[in-house]
C-alpha positions as CSV (number, residue, x, y, z in Angstrom):
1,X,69.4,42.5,-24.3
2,X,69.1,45.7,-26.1
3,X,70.3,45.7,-29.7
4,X,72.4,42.8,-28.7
5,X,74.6,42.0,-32.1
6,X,74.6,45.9,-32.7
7,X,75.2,46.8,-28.9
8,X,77.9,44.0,-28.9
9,X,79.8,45.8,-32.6
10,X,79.7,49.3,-31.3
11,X,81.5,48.1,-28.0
12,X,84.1,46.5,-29.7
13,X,84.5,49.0,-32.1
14,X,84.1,52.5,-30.0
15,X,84.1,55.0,-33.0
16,X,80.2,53.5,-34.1
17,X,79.2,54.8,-30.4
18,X,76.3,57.7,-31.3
19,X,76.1,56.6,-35.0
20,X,73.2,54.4,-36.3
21,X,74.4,50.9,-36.6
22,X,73.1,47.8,-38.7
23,X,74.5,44.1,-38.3
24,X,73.5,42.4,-41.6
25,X,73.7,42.8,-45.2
26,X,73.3,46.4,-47.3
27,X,73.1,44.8,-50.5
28,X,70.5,44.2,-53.0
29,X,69.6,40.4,-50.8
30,X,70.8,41.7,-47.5
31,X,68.6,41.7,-44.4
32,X,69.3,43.8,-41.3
33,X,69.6,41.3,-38.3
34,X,69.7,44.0,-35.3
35,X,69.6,47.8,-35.5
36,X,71.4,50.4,-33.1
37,X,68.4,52.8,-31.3
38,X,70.3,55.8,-33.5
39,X,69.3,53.5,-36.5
40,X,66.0,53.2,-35.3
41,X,64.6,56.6,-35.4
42,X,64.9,56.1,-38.6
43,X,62.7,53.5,-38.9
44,X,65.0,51.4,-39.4
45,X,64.7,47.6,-37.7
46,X,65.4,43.7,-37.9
47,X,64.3,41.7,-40.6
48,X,64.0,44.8,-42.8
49,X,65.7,44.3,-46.2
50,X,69.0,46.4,-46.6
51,X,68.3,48.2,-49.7
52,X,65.2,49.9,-47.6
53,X,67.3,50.3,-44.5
54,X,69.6,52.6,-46.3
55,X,67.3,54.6,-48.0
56,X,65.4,55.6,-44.5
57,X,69.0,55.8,-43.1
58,X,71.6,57.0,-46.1
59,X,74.1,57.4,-43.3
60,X,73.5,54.1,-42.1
61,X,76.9,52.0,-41.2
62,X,76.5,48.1,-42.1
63,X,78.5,45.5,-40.0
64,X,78.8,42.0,-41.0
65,X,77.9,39.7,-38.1
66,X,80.0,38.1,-36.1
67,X,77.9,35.1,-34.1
68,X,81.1,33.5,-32.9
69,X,81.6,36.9,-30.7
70,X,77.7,36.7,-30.1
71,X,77.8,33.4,-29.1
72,X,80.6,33.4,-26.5
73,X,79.0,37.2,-25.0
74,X,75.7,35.0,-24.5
75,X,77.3,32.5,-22.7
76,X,79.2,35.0,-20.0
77,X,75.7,36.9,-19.9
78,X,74.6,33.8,-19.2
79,X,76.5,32.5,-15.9
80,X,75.2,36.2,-14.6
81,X,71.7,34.9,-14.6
82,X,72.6,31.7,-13.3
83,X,74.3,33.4,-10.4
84,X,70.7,34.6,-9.7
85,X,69.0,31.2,-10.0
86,X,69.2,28.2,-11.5
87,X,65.6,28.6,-13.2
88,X,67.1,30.3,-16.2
89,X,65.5,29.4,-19.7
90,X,67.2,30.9,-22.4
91,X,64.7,31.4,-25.5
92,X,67.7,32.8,-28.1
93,X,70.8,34.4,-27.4
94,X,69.9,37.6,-26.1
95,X,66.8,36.4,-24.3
96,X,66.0,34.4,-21.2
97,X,63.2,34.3,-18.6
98,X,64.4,33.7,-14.9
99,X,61.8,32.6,-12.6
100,X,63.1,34.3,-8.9
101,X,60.8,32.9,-6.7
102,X,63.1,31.2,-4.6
103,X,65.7,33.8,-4.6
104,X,64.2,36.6,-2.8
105,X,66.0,36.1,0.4
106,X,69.1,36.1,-1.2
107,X,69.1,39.1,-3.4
108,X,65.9,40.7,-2.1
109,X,62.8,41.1,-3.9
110,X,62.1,40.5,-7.9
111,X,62.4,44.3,-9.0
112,X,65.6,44.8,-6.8
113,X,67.2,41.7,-8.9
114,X,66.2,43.1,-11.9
115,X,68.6,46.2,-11.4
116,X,71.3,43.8,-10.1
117,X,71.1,41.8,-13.0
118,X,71.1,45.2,-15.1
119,X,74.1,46.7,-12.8
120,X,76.1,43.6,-13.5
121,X,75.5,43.2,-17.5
122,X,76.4,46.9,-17.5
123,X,80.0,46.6,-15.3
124,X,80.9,43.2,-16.3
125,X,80.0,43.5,-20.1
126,X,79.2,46.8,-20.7
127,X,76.2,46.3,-22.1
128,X,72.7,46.9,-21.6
129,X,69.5,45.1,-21.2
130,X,65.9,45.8,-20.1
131,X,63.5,43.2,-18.1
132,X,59.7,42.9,-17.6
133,X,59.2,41.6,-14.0
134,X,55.6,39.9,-13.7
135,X,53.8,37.0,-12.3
136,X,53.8,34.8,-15.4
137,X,56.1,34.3,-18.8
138,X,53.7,36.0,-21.4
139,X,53.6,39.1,-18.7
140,X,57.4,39.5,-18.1
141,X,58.0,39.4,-22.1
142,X,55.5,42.1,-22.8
143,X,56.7,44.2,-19.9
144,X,60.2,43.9,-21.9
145,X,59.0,45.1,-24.4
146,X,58.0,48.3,-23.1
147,X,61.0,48.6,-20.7
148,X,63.2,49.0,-23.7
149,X,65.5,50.6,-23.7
150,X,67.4,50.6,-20.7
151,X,64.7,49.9,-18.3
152,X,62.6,47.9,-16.2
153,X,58.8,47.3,-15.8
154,X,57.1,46.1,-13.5
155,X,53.5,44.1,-13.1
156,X,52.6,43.4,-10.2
157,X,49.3,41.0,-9.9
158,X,47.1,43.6,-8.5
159,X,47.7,45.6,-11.6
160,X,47.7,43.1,-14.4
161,X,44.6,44.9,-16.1
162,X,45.9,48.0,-15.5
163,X,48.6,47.3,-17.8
164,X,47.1,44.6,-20.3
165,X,43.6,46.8,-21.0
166,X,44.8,49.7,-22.8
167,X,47.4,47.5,-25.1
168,X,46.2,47.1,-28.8
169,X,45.1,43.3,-29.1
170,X,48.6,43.1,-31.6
171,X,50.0,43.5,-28.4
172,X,49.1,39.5,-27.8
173,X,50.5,36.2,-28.8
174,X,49.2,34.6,-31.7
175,X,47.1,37.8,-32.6
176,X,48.7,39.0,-36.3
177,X,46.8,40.6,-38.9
178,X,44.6,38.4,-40.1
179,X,43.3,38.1,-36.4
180,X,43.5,41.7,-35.6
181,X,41.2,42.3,-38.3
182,X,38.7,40.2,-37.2
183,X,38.4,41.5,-33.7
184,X,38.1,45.3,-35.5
185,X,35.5,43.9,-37.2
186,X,33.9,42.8,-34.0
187,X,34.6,46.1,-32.9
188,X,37.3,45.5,-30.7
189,X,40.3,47.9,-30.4
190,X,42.5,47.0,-27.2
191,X,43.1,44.1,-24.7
192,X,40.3,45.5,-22.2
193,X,37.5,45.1,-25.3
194,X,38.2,41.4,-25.7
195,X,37.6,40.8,-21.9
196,X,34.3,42.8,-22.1
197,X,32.9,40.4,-24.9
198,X,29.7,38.6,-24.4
199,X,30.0,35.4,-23.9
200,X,30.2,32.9,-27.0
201,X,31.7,36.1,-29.6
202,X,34.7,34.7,-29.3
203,X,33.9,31.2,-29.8
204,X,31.7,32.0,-32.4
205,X,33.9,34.1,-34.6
206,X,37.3,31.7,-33.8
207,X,36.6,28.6,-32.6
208,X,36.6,26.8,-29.3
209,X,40.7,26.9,-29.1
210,X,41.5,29.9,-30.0
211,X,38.8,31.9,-28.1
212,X,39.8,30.2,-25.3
213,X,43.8,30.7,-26.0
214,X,43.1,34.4,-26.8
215,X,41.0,35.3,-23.8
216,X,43.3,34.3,-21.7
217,X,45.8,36.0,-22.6
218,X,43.7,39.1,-22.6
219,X,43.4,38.2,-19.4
220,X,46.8,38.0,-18.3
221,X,46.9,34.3,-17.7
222,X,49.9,31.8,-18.7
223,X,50.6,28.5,-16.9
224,X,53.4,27.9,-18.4
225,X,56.6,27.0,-16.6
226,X,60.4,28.5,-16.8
227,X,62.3,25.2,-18.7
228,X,65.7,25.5,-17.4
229,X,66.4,22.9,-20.4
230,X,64.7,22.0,-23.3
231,X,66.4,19.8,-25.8
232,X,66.4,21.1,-29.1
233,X,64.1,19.3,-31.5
234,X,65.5,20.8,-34.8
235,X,69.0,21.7,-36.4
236,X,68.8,23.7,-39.6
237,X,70.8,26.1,-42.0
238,X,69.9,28.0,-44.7
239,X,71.6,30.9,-46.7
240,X,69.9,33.8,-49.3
241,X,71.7,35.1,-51.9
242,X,72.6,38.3,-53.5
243,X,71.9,36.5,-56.8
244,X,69.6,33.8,-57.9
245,X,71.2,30.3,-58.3
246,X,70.2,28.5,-61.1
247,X,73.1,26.0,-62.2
248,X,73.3,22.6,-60.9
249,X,76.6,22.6,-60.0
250,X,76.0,25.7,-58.1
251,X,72.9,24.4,-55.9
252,X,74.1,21.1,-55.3
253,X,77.5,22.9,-53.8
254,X,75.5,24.9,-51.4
255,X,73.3,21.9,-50.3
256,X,77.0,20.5,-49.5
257,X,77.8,23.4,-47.7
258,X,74.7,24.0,-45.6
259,X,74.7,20.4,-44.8
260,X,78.2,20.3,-43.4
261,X,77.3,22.9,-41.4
262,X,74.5,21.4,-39.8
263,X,76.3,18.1,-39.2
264,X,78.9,20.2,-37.7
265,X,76.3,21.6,-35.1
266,X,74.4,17.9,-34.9
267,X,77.7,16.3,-33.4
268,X,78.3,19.9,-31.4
269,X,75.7,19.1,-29.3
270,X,76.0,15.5,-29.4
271,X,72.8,14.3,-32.2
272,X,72.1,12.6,-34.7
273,X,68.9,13.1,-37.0
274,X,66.7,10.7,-38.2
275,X,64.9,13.3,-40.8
276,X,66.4,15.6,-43.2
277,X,64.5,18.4,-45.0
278,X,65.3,20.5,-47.5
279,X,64.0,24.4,-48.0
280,X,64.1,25.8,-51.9
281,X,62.6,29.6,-52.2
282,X,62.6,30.9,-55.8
283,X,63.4,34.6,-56.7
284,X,59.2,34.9,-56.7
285,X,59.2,33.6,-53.0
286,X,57.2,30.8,-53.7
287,X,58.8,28.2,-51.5
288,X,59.1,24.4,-51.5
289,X,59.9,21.8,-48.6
290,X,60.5,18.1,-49.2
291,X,61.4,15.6,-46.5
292,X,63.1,12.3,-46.3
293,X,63.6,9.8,-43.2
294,X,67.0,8.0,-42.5
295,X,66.8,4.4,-42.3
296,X,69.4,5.0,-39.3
297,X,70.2,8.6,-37.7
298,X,73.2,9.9,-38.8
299,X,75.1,13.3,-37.5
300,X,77.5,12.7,-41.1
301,X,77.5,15.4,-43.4
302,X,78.1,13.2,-46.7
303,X,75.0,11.0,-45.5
304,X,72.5,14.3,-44.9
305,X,74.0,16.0,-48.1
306,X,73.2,12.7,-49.8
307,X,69.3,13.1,-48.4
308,X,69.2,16.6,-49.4
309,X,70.8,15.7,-53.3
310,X,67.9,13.3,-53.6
311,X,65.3,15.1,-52.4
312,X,66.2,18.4,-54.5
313,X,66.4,16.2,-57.5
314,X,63.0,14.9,-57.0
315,X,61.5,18.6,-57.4
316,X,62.9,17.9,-61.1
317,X,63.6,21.5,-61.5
318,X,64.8,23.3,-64.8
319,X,67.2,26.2,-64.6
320,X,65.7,27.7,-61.5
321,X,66.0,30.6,-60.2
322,X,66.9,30.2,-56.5
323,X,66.8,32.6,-53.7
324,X,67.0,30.7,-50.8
325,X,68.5,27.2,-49.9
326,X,67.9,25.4,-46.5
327,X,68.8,21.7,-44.8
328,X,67.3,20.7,-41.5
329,X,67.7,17.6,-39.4
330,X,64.7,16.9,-36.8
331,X,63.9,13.4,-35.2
332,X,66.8,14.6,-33.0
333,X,68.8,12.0,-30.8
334,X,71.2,10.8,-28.3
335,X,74.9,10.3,-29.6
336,X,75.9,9.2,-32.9
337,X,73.5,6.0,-33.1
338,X,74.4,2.4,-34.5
339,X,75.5,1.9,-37.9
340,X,73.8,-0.7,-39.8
341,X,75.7,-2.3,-41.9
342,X,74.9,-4.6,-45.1
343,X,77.0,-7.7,-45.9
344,X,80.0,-6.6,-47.5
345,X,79.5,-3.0,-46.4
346,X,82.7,-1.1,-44.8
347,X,82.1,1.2,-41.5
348,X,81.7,4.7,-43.0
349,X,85.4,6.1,-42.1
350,X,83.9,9.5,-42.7
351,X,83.7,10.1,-38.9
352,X,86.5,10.2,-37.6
353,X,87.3,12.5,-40.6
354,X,84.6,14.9,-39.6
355,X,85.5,15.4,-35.5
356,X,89.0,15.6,-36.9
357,X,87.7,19.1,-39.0
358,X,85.4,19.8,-35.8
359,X,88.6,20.1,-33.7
360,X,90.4,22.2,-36.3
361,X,87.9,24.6,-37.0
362,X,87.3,24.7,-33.2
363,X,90.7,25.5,-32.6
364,X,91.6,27.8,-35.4
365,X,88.3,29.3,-36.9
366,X,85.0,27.8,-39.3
367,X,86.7,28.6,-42.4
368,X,90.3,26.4,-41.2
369,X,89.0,23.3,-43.6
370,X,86.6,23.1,-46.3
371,X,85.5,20.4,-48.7
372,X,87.2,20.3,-51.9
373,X,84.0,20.7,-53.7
374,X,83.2,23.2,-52.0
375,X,86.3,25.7,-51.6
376,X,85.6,27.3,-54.9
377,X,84.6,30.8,-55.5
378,X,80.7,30.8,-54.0
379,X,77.5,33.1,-54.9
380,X,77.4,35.5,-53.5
381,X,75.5,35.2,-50.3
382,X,73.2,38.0,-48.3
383,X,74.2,37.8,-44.3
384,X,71.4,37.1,-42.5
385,X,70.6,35.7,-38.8
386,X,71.7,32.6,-38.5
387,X,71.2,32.3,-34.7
388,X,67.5,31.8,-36.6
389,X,67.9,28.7,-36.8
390,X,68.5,28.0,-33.0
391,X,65.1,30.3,-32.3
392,X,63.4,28.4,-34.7
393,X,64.6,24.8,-33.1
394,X,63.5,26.4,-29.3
395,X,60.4,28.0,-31.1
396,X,59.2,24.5,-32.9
């Protein structure tokens, strides 16, 4: 999708059409999530912090996000790529790759379903998206990339050199700075020179794994299959704030809140966790993680807030200054799990308690219920992505 959270405001709210758009936070923490293409000539783009955002873009509108609208717009995108094929693996919620090798004598050959799939987004959504059409996954994504926006591109086999030689080597997976650097200094500039190495520069200069991962890429060559369904393997939440915390009270009320939400989206999709970790940045960004594992796996908030209590207590911190706060769950399964009881112990009545606020929040909103320790005036909190934390589950 193109600019999806943006794309997704300015339909809902016509009078943003033509004006450059930002879904995030324009304050002094705030991060923009998703930029209009107005807001990008300016220079403007995701993950940029607000307070730079604004001055490339003074005019720049801010729009707080709204992933419940994101969410169920995914979903309906969705069941038009599933009327395509069934092989539809969705990487975050305004990505998917579709493997349409069996669907060609349906809907005719793989660049013709790319501008059905485009035609139908456009009428049935009014909304826009670009597709790579190639033999492989880490070919379609790049050729994406360079059909945005509002376009599609397509590499065929024959010309897979053609289009991967000229690219800069950033242009590759796994290839960041670090790594660019060191194929400049090997005098290498674009895909094409990485192919033309002798044999063994590679190796030498990276290793047997890498050189071997990076040439082939540069290559053009990924094995790797379109996963229709891939069980998440980590649930996580995590908040930045427009001010640093440093009370007690104040951090151990956001734990509480980060972990209900998690357990809220642990029984959602029918887990429980066996591992809980917690995620402290400080207002220096230095940043601490600390796990713990569950003698049982749990989907309870009170028992992963619990985890995360103990585990921030055992950083024995003193008045600091806290940027960011963050729970996961991982060890991810099945149901709710047993609960072991000790002799004496009473069944933990906390459950029926918690699907009781699912269904209510469900029903009539997030914010329907909260915790009594918790529904007190918060920090102040920057918006950011929190569909993050579903990329970084499919990601790990």
């Amino acid at each position: 999708m193109d600019a999806f959270y943006a794309s997704v405001e300015v339909r809902e709210d016509p009078s943003l059409t033509g004006k450059p758009v930002a879904v995030g936070g324009g304050g002094p923490r705030g991060v923009v999530m998703a930029a209009s293409y107005e807001a990008r000539a300016f220079g403007v783009h995701s993950a940029m912090p607000g307070v730079r955002a604004r001055r490339l873009c003074p005019n720049l509108i801010f729009v707080p996000p709204n992933f419940t609208l994101y969410r169920a717009e995914s979903d309906l995108i969705l069941q038009i790529l599933f009327s395509f094929t069934p092989l539809v693996e969705q990487i975050s919620l305004d990505e998917a790759f579709l493997d349409v090798g069996g669907s060609t004598r349906l809907f005719g050959e793989p660049v013709a379903i790319a501008e059905k799939i485009r035609a139908r987004v456009r009428s049935e959504r009014s909304l826009v998206c670009s597709v790579g059409v190639a033999p492989n996954k880490f070919l379609a994504k790049l050729a994406s990339q360079h059909a945005k926006p509002d376009g599609v591109v397509h590499v065929p086999a024959e010309k897979i050199h053609e289009f991967l030689d000229p690219l800069p080597c950033g242009a590759l997976w796994g290839v960041g700075e670090q790594t660019e650097a060191a194929l400049d200094r090997l005098g290498v500039r674009t895909v094409g020179d990485i192919v033309a190495l002798p044999d063994g520069v590679l190796e030498r200069a990276f290793g047997p794994g890498p050189a071997a991962h990076l040439l082939a890429l540069a290559k053009g060559e990924d094995d790797r299959a379109v996963v229709p369904y891939e069980p998440a393997k980590q649930i996580s939440a995590e908040q930045t704030f427009e001010r640093d915390l440093d009370a007690l009270e104040h951090i151990r009320r956001e734990l509480l809140r980060l972990s209900d939400r998690v357990a809220q989206r642990l029984r959602g999709g029918g887990h429980s966790a066996r591992t809980v970790t917690i995620k402290v940045r400080f207002s220096d960004f230095k940043t601490l993680t600390r796990s713990r594992t569950l003698p049982a796996p749990t989907d309870g908030a009170a028992k992963i807030y619990a985890a995360a209590r103990d585990l921030y207590a055992s950083l024995r911190l003193h008045r600091p200054r806290i940027r960011l706060l963050g729970v996961a769950t991982s060890g991810l399964v099945a149901g709710s799990g047993p609960e072991q009881l000790r002799i004496g112990e009473r069944p933990d009545r906390w459950g029926a308690a918690d699907r009781a606020v699912d269904r209510l929040r469900e029903r009539y909103g997030g914010d329907t219920v909260e915790r009594a320790a918790v529904a007190q005036p918060r920090p102040r909190a920057a918006r950011r992505d929190e569909e993050q934390d579903e990329r970084e589950a499919r990601d790990e």
